[in-house]
N, C-alpha and C positions, 0 to 999 in steps of 0.2 A: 483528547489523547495526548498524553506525554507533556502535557502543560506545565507541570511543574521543573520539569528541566528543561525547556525551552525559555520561561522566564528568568530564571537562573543565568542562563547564557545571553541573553537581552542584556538581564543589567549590567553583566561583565561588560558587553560590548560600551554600552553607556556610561560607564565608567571611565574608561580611557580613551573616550570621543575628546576632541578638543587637547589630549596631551601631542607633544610634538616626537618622542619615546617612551619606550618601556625601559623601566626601574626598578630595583625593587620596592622601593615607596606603591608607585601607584599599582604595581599588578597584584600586590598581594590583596589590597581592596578589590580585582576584578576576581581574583580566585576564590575571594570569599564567598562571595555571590555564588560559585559555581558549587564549591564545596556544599555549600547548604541546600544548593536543588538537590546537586547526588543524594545527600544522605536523606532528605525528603522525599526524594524517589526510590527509597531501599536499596539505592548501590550498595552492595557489600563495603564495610568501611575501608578494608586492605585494599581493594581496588582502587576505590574514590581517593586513598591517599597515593598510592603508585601513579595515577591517571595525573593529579594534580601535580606531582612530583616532574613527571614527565614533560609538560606543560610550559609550567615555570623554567625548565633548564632550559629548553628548545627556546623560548620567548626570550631569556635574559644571554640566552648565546647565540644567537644570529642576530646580523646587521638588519634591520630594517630599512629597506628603500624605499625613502617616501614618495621620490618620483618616477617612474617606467616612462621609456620612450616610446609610441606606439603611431606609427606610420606617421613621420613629421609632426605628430599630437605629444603635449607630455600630460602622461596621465597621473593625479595622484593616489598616492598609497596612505593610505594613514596607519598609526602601530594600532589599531582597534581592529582594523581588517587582517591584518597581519596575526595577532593573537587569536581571532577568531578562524582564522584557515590552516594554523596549530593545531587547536584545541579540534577542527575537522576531521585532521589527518591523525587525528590522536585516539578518536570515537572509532574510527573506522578501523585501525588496528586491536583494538579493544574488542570490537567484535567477532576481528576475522573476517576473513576472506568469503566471499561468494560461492557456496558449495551445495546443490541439489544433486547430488551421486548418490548411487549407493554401491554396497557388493557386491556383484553378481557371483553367484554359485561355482565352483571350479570342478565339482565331483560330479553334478548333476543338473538336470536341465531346468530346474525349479529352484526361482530364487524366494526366499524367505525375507520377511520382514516383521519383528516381531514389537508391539506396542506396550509401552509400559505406562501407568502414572497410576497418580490417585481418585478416587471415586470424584466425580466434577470437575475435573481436569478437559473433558470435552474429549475424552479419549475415542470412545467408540463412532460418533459425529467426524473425527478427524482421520479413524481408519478410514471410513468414506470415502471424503476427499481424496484422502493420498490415491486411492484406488481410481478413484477419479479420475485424476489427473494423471496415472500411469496409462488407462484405458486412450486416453484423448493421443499419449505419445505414440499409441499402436501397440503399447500390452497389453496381456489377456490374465488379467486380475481374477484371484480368489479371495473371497474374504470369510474368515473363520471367526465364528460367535463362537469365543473360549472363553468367557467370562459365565461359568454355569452358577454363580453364587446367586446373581443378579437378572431375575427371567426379563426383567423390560429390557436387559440392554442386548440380550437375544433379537427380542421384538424389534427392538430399536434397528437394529443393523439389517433384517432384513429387510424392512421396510426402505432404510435407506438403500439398501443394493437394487430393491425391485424401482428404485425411481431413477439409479444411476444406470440401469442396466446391467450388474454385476451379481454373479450367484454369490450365496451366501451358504455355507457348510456349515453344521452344528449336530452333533449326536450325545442326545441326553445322557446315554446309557455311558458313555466314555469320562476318562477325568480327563482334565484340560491336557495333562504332556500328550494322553494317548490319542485324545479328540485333533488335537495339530500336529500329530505325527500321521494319522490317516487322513488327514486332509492334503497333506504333503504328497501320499500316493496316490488320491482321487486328483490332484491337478496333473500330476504327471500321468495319467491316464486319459485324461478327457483333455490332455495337449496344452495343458496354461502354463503359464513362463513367471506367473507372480504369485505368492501367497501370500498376505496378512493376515497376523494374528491379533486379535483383540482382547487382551489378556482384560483379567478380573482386577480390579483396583482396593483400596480399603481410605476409610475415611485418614489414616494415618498410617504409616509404616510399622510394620510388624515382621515375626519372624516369621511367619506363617507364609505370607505373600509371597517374602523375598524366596522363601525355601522352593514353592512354587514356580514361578519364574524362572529360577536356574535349573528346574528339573526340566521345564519347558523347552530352554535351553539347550538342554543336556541330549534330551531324547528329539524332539526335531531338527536340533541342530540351526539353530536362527542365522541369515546370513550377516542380519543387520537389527540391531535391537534401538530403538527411537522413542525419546521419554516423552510424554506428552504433559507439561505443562502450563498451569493460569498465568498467565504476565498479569495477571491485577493481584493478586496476590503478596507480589514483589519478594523481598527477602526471603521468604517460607520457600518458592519456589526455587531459588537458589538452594536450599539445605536438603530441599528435595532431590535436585539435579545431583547434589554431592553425594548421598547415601544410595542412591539408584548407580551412580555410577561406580562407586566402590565396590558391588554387588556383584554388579553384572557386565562391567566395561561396556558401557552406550559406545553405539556409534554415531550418536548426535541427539541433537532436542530441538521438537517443534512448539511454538511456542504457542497458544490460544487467546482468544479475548484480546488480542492486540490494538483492535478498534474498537475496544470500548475505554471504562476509567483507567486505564493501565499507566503507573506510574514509569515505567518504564525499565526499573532497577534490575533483575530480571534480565533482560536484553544485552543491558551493560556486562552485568557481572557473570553470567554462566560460564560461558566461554572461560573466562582466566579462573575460573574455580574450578569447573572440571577438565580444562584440556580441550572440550566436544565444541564440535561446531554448532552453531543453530542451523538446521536445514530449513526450515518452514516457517510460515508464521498463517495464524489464521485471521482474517479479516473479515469475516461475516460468518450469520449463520445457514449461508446456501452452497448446495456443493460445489459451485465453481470458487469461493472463498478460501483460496488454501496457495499461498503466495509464497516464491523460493524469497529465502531470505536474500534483500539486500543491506548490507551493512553502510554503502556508501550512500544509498537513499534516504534510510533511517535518521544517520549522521543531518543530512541535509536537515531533513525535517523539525528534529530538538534543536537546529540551529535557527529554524526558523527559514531557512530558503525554499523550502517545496522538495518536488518528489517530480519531477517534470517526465522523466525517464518512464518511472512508475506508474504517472497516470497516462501515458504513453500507451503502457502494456495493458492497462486496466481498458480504454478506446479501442484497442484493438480486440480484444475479447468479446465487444456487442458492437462495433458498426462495423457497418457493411463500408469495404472500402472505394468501390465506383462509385458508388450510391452518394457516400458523405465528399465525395468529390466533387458530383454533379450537383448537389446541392450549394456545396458552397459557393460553384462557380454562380447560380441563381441568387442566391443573395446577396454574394460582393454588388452584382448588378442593380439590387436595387430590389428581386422581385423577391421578398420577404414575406410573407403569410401567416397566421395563424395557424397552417399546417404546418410548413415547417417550423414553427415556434413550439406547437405541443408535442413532436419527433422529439424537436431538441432536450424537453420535458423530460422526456419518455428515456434516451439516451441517460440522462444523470440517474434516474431514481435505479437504470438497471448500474451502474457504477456504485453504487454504497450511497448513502448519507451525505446530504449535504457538507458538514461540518470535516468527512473524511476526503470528500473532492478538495475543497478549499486549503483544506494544510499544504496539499499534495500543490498548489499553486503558488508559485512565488511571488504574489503580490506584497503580502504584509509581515516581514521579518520583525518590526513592533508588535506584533498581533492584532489580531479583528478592534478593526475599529468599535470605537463603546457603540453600544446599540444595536450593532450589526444583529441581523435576526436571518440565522441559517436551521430556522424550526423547516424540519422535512414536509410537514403536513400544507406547508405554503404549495408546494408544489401539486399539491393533490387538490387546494381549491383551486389553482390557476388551472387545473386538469379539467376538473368539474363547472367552470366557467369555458373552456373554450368548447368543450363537450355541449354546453346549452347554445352553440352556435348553430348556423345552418352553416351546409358547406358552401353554398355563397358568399357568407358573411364571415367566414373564414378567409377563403379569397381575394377577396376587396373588402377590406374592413376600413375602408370610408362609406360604406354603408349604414356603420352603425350609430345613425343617428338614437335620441334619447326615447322615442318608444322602443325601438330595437333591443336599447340597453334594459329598460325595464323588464322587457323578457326574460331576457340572458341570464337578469341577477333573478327572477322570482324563479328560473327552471333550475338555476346552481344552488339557489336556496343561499343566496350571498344578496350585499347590502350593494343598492343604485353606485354607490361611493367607490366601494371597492372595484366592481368591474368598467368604471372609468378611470379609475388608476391602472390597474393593466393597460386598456387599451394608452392610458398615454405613456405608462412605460415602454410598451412594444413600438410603438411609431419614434421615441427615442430611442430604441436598438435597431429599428427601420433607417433610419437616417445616422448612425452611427456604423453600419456596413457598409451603405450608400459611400459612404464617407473616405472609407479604408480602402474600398474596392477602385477608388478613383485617385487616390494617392497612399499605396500603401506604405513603402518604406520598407524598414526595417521593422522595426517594433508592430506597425500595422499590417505584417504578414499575420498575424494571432488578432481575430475581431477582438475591436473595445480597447487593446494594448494604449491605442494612439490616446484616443481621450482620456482614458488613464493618466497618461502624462501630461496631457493639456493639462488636467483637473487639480492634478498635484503642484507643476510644475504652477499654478496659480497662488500656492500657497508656501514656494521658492523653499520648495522639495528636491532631495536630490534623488534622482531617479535611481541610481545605483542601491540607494539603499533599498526601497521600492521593490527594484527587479533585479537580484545581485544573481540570481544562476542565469539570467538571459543577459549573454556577449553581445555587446558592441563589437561594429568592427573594426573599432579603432583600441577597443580597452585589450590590457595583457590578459591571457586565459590563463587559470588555477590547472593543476591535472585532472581535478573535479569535474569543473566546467566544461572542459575539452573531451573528457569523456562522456559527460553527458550530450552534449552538441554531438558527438562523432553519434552514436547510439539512436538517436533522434535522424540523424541524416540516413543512416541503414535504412531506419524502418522505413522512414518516407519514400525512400528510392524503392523499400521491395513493394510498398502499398503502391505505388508509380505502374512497376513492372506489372502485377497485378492487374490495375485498372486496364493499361493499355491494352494486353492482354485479350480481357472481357471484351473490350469494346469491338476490338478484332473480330471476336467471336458472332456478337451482337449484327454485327457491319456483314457478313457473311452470310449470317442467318436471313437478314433482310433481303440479300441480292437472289436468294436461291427463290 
């Protein structure tokens, strides 16, 4: 995802490593770089020149401070960091501001929400979600199948609402304004506070649609109209955004396919073409995948730093927080398993794709090392190997001598070779927890951080490049950083509250 403006911004940055200022001479070499991702990634061309225009003034008129003083340390600054925490602060206005609102209704107790795009745009899959996720906040969601052109995408929705637990409204005999005008008065009767509409889409814009729509409009009275388009798409979906909005005045755009090819253009350019915010963006295709947009994460990511914040949010979604506490306290210790190794499994495959954990990680702002192999199905043989264990041998896995192994691999239906490499990768993450757990530090508060930087620092690596969103506590903090670090300290302290909490609870239960 978003590869192609992520390299783009690499080579910038490696452009102007090694100068001791920015010039006009060398930056316009680093803008090129960038320019040619934008337009590779379908930025609208007017934007991609505005953004760079932008860029270039801010870089060639502020002083560059090469060195910060930071608690008796002088840290330095090179003008490569410094254009690239521009060109941050410049993505992230580009997008806009942080916005999952919507209208609520002023006349009546039923607020509306009405779905617009084009046929595969993930429209009706993305009412879903949204419902989804207003249900989880404490509303009591309706969701209306007004798409009567299309009988599967009927189908479609109900089946999605009987698996989210959410009814679904649809009468044949009505046209779609009158089918969401009396769905409007069946929620206000049966006491719900939300309605979605799932309008009809067409393979291309027409007069017909649009006329549709606004009569929808017209007679339910939408509180909130939300376009639904493909970010893989790129450009198209921008021209989309722009004729839907001329239409119908959007009160914003969710954006779909975000984790998969998506060039990113899209992303970039909506916002300054129509005005509308992006509210959403879709990240999978299960119904907890439906993410308020962040524009400050995003930014990080095409630059290469991770999403630390994001994958934060994404951890909190499927672990249990006593649980991943008490565990971890067991294996800083030492007492590391093969149970808790296939949880740990178990924990990423429900997080997305391998490849979408890893961006979200600020290890490699170069990108994945060559060879690097983040195929998803590894984790389903390492699944399928600890599965052919016994729970003894899961437990103390010095038991697994070479008959042992011969088991393991003939019931995984895997090769002798292979489930000896696990096990001797696992007893290297054995003794790499061991390790942290007895001198963590800083950096070895996050398992593996520490030999990370042994391993690199072997190869007279600078670690800041490595790990540019995790602060030292001696280096100066971005407003970036400081607000991801502040965000990060929240949660931790409300996941804290929480545990102690339980345990209370636990401790109580026991005495009675």
């Amino acid at each position: 995802m978003l590869e192609t403006l992520t390299q783009g911004f690499r080579n910038a940055r490696a452009r102007l490593k090694g100068y001791r200022q920015i010039n006009e001479s060398n930056i316009e070499e680093a803008l090129e770089q960038i320019r040619t991702s934008l337009l590779e990634a379908d930025v609208e061309y007017h934007v991609t020149r505005s953004f760079l225009e932008r860029v270039k003034e801010k870089a060639l008129g502020e002083m560059v401070l090469t060195r910060a003083a930071g608690k008796g340390k002088d840290i330095k600054v090179t003008p490569a960091d410094h254009f690239i925490k521009i060109c941050h602060d410049e993505l992230v206005a580009l997008m806009g501001d942080e916005d999952t609102s919507i209208q609520e209704a002023r006349t009546r107790k039923v607020t509306t929400i009405m779905m617009v795009g084009l046929q595969g745009s993930g429209k009706t899959t993305t009412a879903a979600k949204l419902a989804n996720n207003f249900k989880k906040a404490g509303r009591k969601p309706l969701l209306v199948a007004a798409d009567v052109y299309r009988p599967a995408a009927v189908e479609q929705l109900v089946l999605l609402g009987e698996r989210i637990g959410i009814p679904v409204f649809h009468d044949a005999a009505l046209s779609p304004p009158d089918l969401c005008k009396k769905a409007v008065e069946k929620a206000t009767a049966e006491k719900r506070d939300l309605v979605i509409f799932d309008t009809a889409g067409r393979l291309a814009l027409d007069e017909q649609l649009m006329q549709e729509l606004e009569n929808i409009d017209k007679v339910a009275q939408a509180d909130n109209i939300f376009l639904v388009v493909d970010a893989m798409i790129g450009q198209d979906a921008v021209n989309t955004a722009k004729e839907f909005n001329r239409r119908l005045d959007l009160d914003g755009v969710i954006l779909t396919k975000l984790d998969g090819d998506a060039r990113g253009g899209a992303a970039l350019s909506i916002r300054t073409v129509t005005g509308k915010p992006i509210k959403w963006v879709g990240m999978g295709e299960s119904m907890d995948k439906l993410e308020g947009f962040r524009p400050d994460g995003l930014a990080s990511r095409i630059l290469g730093f991770g999403d630390i914040v994001g994958l934060m949010q994404d951890f909190d979604e499927v672990v249990d927080a006593e649980k991943a506490e008490a565990e971890a306290e067991k294996i800083l210790k030492g007492d590391f398993t093969f149970i808790q190794f296939l949880d740990q499994i178990k924990t990423i495959k429900k997080l997305g794709s391998l490849s979408d954990v890893m961006e979200k990680l600020p290890f490699f702002p170069d990108g994945m090392p060559a060879g690097a192999d983040l195929d998803d199905s590894a984790l389903v043989r390492i699944e399928a190997i600890i599965n052919s264990m016994t729970h003894k041998e899961r437990l103390q896995p010095k038991l697994l001598n070479d008959s042992r192994v011969k088991r393991i691999a003939k019931g995984a239906g895997r090769g002798v070779n292979e489930v000896k490499d696990l096990i001797q990768r696992f007893d290297g993450m054995r003794q790499i927890m061991t390790q942290v757990g007895k001198s963590p530090g800083l950096l070895g508060r996050i398992p593996g951080f520490k030999q990370l930087a042994q391993a690199k620092a072997m190869k007279n690596a600078d670690m800041n490049d490595i790990l540019p969103m995790i602060p030292d506590e001696n280096m100066p903090e971005s407003p970036t950083q400081k607000r991801n670090r502040q965000a990060i300290i929240k949660q931790r302290r409300k996941n804290a509250k929480l545990a102690q909490k339980q345990r209370k609870k636990n401790q109580k239960r026991k005495k009675k």
